[in-house]
N, CA and C atoms as a LAMMPS dump frame, in Angstrom:
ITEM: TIMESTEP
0
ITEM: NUMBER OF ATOMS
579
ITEM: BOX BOUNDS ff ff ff
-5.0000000000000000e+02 5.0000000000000000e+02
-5.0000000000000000e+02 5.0000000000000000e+02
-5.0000000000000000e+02 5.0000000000000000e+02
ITEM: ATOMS id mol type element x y z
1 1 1 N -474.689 387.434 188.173
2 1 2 C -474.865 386.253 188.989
3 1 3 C -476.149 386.405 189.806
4 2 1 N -477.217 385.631 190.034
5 2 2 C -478.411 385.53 190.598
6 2 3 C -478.365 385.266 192.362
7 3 1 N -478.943 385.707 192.662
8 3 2 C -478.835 385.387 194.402
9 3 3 C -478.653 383.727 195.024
10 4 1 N -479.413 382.79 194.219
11 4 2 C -479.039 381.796 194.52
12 4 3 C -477.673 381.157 194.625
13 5 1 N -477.036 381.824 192.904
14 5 2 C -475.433 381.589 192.848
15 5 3 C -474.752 382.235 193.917
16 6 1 N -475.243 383.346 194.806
17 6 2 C -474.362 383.539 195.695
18 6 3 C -474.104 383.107 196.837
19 7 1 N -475.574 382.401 197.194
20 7 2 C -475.738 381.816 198.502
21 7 3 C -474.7 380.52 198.392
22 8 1 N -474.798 379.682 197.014
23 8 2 C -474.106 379.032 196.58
24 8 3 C -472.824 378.559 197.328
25 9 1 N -472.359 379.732 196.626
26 9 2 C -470.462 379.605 196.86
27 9 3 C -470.487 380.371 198.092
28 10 1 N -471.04 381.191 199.2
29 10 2 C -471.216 381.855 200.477
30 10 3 C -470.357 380.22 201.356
31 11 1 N -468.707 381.038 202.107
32 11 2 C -468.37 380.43 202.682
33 11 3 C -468.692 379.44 204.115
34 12 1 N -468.815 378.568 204.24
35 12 2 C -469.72 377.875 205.983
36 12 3 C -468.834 378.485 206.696
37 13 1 N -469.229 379.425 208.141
38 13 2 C -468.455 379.689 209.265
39 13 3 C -468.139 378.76 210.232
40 14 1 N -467.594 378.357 211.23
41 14 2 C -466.806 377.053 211.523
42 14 3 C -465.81 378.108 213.008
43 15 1 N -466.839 377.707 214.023
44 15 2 C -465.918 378.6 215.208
45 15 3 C -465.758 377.546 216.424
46 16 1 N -464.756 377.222 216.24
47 16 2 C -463.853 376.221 217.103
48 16 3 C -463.639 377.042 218.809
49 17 1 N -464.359 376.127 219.31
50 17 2 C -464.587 377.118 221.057
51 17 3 C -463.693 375.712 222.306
52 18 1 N -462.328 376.051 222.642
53 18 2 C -461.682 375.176 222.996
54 18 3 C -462.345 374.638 224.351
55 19 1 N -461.564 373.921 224.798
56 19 2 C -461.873 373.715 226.349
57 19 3 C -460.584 374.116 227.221
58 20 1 N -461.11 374.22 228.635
59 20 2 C -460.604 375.083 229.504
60 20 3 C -459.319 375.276 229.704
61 21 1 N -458.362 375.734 229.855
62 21 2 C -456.766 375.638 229.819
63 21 3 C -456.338 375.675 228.537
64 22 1 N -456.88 375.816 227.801
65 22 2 C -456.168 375.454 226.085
66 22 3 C -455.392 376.829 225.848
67 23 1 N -454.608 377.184 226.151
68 23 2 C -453.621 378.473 225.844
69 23 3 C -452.219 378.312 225.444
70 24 1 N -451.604 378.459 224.717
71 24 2 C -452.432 379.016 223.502
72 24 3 C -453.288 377.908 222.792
73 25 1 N -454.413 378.59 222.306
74 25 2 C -455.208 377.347 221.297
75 25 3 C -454.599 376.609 220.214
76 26 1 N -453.518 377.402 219.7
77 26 2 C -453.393 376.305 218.358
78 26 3 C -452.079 375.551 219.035
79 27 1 N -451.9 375.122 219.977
80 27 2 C -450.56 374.193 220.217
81 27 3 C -451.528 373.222 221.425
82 28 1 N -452.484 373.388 221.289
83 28 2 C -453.375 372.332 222.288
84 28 3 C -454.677 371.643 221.146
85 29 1 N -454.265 370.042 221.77
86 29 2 C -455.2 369.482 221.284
87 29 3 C -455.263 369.026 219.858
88 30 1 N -456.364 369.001 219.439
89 30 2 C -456.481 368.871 217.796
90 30 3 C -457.148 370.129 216.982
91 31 1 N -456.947 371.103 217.432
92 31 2 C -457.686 372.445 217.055
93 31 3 C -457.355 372.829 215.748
94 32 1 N -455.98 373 216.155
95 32 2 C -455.226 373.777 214.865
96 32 3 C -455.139 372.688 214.001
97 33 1 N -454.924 371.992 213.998
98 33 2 C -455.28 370.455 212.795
99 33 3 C -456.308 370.759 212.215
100 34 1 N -457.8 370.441 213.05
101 34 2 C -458.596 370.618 212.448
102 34 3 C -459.091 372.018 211.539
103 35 1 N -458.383 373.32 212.248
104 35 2 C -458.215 374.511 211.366
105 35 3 C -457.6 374.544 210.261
106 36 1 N -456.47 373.838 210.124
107 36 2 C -455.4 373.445 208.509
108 36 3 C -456.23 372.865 207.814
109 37 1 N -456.847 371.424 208.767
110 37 2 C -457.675 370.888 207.353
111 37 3 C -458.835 371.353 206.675
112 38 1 N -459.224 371.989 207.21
113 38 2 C -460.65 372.481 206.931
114 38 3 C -460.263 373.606 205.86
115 39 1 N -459.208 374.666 205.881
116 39 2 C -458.644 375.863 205.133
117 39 3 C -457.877 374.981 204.04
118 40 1 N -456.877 373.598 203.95
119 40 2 C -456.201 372.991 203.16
120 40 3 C -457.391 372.275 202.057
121 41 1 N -458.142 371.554 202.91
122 41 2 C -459.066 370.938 202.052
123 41 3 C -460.336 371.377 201.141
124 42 1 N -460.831 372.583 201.798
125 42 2 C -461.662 373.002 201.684
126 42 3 C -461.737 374.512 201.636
127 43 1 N -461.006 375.636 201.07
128 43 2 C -459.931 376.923 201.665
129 43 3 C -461.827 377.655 200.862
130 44 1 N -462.044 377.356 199.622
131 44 2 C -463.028 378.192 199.534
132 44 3 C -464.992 377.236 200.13
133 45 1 N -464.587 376.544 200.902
134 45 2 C -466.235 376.44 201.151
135 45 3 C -466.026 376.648 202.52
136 46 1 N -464.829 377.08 203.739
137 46 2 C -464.794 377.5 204.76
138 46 3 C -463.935 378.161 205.564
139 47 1 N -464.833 379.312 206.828
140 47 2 C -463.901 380.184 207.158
141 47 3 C -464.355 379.616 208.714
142 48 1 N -463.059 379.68 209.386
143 48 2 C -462.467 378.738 210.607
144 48 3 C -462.169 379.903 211.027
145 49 1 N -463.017 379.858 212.956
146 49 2 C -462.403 380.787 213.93
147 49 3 C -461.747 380.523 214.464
148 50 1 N -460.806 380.269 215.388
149 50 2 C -459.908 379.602 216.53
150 50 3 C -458.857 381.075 216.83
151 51 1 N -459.475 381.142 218.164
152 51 2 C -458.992 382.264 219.045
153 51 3 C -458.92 381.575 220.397
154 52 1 N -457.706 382.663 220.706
155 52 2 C -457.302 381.757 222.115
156 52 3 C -458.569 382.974 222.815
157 53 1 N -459.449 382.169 223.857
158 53 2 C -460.443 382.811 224.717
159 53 3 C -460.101 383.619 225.845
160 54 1 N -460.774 384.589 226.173
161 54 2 C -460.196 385.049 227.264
162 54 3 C -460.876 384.063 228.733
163 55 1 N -460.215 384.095 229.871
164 55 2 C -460.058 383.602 231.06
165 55 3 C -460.082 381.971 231.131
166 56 1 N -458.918 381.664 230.116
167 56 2 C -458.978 380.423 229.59
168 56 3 C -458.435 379.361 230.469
169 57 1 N -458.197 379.948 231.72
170 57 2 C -458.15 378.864 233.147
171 57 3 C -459.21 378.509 233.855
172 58 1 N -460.041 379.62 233.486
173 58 2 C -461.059 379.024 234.651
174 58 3 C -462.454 378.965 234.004
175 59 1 N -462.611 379.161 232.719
176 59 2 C -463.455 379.441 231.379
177 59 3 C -465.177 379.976 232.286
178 60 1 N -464.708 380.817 232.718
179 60 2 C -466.017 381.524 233.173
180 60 3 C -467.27 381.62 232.086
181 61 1 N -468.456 381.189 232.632
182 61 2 C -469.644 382.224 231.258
183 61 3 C -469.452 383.178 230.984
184 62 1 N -469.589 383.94 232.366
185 62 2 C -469.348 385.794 232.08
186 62 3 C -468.478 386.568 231.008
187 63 1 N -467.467 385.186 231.041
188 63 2 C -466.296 385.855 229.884
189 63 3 C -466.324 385.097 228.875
190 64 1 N -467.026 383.937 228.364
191 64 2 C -467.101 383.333 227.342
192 64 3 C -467.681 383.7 226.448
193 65 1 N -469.295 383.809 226.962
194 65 2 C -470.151 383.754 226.437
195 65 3 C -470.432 385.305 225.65
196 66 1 N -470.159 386.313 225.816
197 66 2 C -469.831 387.549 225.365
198 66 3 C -468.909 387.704 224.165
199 67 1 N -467.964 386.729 224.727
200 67 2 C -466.669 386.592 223.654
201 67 3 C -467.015 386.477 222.398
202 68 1 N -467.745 385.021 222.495
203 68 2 C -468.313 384.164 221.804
204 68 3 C -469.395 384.975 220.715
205 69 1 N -470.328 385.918 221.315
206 69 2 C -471.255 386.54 220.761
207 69 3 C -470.492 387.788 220.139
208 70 1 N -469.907 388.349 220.946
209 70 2 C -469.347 389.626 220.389
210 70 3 C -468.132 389.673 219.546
211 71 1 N -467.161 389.055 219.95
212 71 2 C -465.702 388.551 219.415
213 71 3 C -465.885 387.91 217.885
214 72 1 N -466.347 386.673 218.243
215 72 2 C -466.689 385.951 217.173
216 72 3 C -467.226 386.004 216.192
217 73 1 N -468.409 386.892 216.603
218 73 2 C -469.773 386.806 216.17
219 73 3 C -470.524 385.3 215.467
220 74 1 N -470.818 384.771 216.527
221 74 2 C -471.585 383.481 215.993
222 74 3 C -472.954 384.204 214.929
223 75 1 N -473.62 383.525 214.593
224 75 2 C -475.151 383.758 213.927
225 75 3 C -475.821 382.667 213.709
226 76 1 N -477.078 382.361 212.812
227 76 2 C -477.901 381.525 212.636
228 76 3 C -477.089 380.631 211.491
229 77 1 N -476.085 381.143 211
230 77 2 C -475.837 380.535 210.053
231 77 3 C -474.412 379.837 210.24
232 78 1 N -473.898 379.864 211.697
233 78 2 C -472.641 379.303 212.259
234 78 3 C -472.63 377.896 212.612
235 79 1 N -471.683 376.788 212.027
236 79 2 C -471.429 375.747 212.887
237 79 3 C -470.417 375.848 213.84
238 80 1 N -470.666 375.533 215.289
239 80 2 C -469.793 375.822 216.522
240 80 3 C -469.366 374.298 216.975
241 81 1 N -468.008 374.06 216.824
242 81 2 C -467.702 373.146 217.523
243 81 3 C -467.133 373.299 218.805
244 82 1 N -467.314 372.089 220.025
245 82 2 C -467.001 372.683 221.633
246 82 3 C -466.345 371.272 221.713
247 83 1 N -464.812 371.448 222.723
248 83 2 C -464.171 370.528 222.937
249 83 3 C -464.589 370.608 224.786
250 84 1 N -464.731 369.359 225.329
251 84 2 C -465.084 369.648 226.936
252 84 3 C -465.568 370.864 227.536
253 85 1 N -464.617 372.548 228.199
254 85 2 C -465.974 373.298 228.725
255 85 3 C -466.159 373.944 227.31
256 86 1 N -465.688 373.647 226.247
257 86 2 C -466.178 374.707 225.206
258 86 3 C -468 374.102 224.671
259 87 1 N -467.849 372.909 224.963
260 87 2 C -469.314 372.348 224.9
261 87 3 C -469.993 373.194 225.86
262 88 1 N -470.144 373.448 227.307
263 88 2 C -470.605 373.342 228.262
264 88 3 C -471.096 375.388 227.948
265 89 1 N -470.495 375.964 227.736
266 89 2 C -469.931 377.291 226.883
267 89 3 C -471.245 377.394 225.959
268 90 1 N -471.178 376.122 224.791
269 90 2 C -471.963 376.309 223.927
270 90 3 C -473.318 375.932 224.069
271 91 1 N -473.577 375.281 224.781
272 91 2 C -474.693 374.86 224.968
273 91 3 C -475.548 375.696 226.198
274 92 1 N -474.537 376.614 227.124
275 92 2 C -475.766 377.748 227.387
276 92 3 C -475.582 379.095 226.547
277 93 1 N -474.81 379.051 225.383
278 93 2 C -475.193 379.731 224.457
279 93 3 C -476.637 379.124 223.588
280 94 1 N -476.839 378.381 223.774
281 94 2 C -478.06 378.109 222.519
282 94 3 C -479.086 377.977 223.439
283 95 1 N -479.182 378.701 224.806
284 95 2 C -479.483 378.743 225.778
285 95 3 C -480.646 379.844 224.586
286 96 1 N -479.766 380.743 224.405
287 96 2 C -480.734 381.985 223.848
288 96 3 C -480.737 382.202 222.59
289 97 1 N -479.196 381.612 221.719
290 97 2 C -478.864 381.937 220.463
291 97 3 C -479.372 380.953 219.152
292 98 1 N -479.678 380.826 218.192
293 98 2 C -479.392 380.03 217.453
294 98 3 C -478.508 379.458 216.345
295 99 1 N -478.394 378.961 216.315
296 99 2 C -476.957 378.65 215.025
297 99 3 C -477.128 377.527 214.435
298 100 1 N -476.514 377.087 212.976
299 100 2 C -476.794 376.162 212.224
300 100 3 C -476.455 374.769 212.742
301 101 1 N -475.28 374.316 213.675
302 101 2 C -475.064 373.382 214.086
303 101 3 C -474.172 372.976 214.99
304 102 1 N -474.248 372.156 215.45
305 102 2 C -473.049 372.051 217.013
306 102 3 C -472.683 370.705 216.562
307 103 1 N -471.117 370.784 216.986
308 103 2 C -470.623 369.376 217.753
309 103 3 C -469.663 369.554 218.715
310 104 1 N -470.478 368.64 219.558
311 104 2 C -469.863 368.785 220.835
312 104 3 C -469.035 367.344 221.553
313 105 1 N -467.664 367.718 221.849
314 105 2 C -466.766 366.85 221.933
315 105 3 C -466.226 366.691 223.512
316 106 1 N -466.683 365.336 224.238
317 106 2 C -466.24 365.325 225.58
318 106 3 C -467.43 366.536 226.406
319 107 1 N -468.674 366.46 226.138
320 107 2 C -469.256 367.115 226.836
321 107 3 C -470.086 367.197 228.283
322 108 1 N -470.257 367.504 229.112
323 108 2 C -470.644 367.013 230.421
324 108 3 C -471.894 367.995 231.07
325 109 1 N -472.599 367.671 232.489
326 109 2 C -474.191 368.662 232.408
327 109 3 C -473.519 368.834 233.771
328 110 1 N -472.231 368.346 234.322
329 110 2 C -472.549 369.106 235.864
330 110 3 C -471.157 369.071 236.124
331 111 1 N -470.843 369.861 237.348
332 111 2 C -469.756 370.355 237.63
333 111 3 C -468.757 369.326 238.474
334 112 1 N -468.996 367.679 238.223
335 112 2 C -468.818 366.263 238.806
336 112 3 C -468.022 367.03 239.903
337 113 1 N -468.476 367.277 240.824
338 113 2 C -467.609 367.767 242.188
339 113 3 C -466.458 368.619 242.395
340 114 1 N -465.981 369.119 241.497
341 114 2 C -464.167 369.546 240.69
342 114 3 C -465.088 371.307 241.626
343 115 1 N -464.296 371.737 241.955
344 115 2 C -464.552 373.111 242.312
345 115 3 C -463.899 373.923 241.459
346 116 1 N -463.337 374.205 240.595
347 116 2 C -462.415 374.526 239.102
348 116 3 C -463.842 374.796 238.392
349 117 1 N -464.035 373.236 238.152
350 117 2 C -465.792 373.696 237.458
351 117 3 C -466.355 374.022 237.783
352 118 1 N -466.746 374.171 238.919
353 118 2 C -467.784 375.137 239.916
354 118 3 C -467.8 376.502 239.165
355 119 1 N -466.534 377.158 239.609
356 119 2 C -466.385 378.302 239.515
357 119 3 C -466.341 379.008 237.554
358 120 1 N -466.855 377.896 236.618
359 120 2 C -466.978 378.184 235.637
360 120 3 C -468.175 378.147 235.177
361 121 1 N -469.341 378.579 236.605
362 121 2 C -470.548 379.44 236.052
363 121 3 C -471.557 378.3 235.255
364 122 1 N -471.037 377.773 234.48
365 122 2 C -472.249 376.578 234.158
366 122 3 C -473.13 375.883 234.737
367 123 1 N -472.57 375.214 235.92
368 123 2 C -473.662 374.582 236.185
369 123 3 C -474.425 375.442 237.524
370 124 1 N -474.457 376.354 237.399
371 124 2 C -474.761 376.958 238.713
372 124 3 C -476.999 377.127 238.463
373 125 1 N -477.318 376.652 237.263
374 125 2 C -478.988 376.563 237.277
375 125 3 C -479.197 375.596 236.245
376 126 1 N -480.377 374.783 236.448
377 126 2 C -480.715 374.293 235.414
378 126 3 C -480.47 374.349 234.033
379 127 1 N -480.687 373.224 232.946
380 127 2 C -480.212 373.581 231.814
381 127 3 C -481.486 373.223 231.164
382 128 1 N -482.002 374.428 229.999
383 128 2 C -482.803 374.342 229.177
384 128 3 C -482.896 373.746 228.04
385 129 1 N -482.562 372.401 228.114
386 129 2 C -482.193 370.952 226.922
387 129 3 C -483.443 371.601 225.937
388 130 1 N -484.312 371.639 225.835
389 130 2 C -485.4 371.491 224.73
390 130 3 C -485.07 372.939 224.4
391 131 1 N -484.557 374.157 224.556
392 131 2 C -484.217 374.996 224.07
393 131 3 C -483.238 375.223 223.513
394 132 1 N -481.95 374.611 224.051
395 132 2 C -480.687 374.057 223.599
396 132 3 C -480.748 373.302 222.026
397 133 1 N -481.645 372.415 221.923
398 133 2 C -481.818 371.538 220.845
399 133 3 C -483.14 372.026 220.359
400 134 1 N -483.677 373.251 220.55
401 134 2 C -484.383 374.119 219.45
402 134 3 C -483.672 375.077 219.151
403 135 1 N -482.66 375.326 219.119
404 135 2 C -481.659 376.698 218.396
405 135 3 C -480.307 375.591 217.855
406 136 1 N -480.771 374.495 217.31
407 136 2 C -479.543 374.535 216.521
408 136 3 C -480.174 373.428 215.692
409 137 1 N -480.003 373.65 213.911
410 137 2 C -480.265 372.477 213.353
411 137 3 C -479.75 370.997 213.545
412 138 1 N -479.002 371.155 214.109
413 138 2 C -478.373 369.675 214.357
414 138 3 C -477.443 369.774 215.101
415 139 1 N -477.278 368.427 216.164
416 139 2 C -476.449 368.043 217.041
417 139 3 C -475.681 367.105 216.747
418 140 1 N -474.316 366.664 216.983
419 140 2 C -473.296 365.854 216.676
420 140 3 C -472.834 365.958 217.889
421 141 1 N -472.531 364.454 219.103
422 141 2 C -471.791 364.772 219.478
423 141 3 C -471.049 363.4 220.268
424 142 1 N -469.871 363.523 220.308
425 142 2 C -468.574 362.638 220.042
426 142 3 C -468.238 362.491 222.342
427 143 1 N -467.962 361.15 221.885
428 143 2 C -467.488 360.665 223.87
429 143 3 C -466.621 359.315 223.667
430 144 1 N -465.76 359.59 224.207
431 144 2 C -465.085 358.349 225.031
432 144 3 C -465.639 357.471 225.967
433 145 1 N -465.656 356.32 226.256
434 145 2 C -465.437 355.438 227.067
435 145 3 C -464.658 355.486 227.8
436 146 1 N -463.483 355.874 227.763
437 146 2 C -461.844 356.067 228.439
438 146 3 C -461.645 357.164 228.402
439 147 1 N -462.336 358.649 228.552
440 147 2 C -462.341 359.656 228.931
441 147 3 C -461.933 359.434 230.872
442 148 1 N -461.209 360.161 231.096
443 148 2 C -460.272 359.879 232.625
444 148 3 C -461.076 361.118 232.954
445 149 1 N -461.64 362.287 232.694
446 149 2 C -462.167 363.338 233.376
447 149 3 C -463.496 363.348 233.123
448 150 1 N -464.62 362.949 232.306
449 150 2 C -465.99 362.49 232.379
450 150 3 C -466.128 362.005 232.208
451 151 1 N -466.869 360.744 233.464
452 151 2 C -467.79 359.379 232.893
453 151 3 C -468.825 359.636 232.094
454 152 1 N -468.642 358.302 231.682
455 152 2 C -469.921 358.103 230.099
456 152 3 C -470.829 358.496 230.33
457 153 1 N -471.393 358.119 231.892
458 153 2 C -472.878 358.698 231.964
459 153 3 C -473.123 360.33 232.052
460 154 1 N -472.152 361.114 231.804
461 154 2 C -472.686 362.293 231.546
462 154 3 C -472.842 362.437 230.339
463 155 1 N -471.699 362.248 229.064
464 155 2 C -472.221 361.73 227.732
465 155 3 C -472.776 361.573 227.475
466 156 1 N -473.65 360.332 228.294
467 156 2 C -475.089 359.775 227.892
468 156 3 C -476.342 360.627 228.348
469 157 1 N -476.147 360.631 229.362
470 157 2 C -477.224 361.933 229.346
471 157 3 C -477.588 363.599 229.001
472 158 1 N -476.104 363.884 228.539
473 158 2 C -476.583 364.627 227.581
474 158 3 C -476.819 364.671 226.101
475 159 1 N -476.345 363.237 225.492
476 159 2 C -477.639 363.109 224.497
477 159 3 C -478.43 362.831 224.235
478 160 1 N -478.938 362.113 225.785
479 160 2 C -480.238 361.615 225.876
480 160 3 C -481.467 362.921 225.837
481 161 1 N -480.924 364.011 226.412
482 161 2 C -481.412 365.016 226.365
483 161 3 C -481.188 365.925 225.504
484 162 1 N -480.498 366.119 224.494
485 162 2 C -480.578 366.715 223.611
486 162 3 C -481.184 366.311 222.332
487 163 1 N -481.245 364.741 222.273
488 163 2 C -481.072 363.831 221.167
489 163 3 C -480.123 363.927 220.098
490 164 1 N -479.036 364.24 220.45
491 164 2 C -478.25 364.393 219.566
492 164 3 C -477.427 362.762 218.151
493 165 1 N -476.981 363.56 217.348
494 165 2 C -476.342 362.108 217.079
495 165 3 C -475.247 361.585 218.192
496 166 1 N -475.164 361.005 218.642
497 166 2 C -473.933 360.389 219.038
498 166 3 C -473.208 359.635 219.211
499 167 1 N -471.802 359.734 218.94
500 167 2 C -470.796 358.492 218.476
501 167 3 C -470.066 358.109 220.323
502 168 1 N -470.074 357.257 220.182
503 168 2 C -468.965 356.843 221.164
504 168 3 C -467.899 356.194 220.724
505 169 1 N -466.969 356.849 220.808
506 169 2 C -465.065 356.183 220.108
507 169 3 C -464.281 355.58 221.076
508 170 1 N -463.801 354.257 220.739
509 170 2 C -463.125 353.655 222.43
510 170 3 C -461.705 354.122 222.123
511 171 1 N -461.332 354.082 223.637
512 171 2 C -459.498 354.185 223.439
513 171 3 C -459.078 355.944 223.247
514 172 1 N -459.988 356.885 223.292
515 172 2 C -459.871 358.049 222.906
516 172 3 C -459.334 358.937 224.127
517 173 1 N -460.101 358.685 225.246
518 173 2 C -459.587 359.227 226.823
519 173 3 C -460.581 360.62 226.442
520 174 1 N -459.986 362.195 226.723
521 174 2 C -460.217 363.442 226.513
522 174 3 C -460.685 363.759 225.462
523 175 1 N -459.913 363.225 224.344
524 175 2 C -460.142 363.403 222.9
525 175 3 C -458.424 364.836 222.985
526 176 1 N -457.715 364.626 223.917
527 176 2 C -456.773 365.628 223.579
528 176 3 C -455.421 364.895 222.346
529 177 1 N -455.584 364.131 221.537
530 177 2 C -454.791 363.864 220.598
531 177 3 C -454.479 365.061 219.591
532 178 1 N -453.83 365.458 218.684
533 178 2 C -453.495 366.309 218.048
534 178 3 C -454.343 366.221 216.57
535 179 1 N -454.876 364.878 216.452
536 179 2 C -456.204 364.554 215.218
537 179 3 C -457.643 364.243 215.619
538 180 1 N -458.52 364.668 214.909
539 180 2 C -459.53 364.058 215.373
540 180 3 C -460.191 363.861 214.13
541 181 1 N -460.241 363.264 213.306
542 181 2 C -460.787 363.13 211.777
543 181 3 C -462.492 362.913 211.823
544 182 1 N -462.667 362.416 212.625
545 182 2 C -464.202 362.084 212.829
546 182 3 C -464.961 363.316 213.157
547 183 1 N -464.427 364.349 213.845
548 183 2 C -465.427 365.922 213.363
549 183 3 C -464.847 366.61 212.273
550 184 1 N -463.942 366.588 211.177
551 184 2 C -463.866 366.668 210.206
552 184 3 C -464.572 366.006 209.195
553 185 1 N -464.531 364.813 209.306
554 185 2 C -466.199 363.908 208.529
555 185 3 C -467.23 364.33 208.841
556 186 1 N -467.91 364.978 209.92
557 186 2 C -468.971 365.119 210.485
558 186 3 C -469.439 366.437 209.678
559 187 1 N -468.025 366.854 209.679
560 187 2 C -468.405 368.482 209.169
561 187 3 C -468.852 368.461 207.352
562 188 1 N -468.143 367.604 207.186
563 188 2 C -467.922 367.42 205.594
564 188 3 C -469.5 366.541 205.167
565 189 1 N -469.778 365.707 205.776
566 189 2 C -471.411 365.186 205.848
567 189 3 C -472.477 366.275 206.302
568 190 1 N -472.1 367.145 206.888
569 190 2 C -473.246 368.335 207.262
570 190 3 C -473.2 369.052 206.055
571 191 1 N -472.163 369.644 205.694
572 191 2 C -471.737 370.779 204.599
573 191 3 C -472.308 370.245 203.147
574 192 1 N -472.037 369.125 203.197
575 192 2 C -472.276 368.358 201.945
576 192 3 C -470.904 368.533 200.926
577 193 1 N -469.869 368.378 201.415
578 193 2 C -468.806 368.463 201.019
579 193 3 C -467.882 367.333 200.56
């Protein structure tokens, strides 16, 4: 078999980075859904991380972002999806890292007054948007209108600053439903699947 054939069939990595409180991960949200489908539909073109994170109350950097690098092991060749702080997580990861692609779901640039978020290290300096969206081939990223914990205009401005694609879905709130089919399409249009 020739090197090309191997790159070929070489499985896409796919590391699902929850948002804050999600413990355990696969009984929150749409995680573990989206982990079945991705292994049901697709078992040989992808391998799905979903680990419950450590300090998953108060989703510190200090303890994420290590996780994330060391635990996980992201690389250049990882798509990372982030649900609320798992966005916030990922995006000062690409602070320094690069990886093949992000989508980021319910994502926000500041700590909207909540002292909870405060203390989860993100927004505590500027954010390096043009570096952020030079370490990753592509951005995807998904917002409510009827999100009850970030207004749109943080949505909007962070894809105004990233330039990302982005969808806005009405009627969605958090995005904490148990489906989310639209980053499963997203993924399947990136992959070419």
């Amino acid at each position: 078999m020739t090197e090309n054939n191997n790159q070929e069939i070489e499985c896409q990595r796919i590391v699902i980075i929850p948002g804050m409180g999600c413990t355990p991960v696969r009984k929150c949200n749409w995680y573990a859904w989206l982990e079945r489908k991705l292994w049901n539909d697709s078992s040989e073109k992808f391998t799905v991380i979903l680990e419950d994170m450590p300090d998953p109350h108060k989703a510190r950097e200090s303890y994420w972002l290590p996780f994330i690098r060391d635990a996980l092991k992201i690389d250049e060749k990882t798509i990372l999806i982030g649900h609320s702080s798992g966005c916030e997580a990922i995006m000062r990861l690409l602070e320094k890292d690069k990886v093949r692609g992000v989508i980021l779901v319910a994502a926000c640039h500041t700590d909207l007054g909540d002292e909870g978020e405060k203390e989860s290290e993100y927004y505590n300096r500027p954010w390096d948007w043009d570096t952020i969206k030079s370490n990753a081939e592509w951005i995807v990223q998904l917002y409510s209108p009827s999100d009850h914990l970030i207004p749109v205009a943080e949505g909007r401005f962070v894809a105004d600053k990233l330039q990302s694609e982005y969808m806005e879905l009405e009627k969605r709130g958090h995005f904490m439903e148990h489906q989310l089919p639209e980053v499963l399409k997203v993924i399947k249009q990136k992959c070419h699947v």
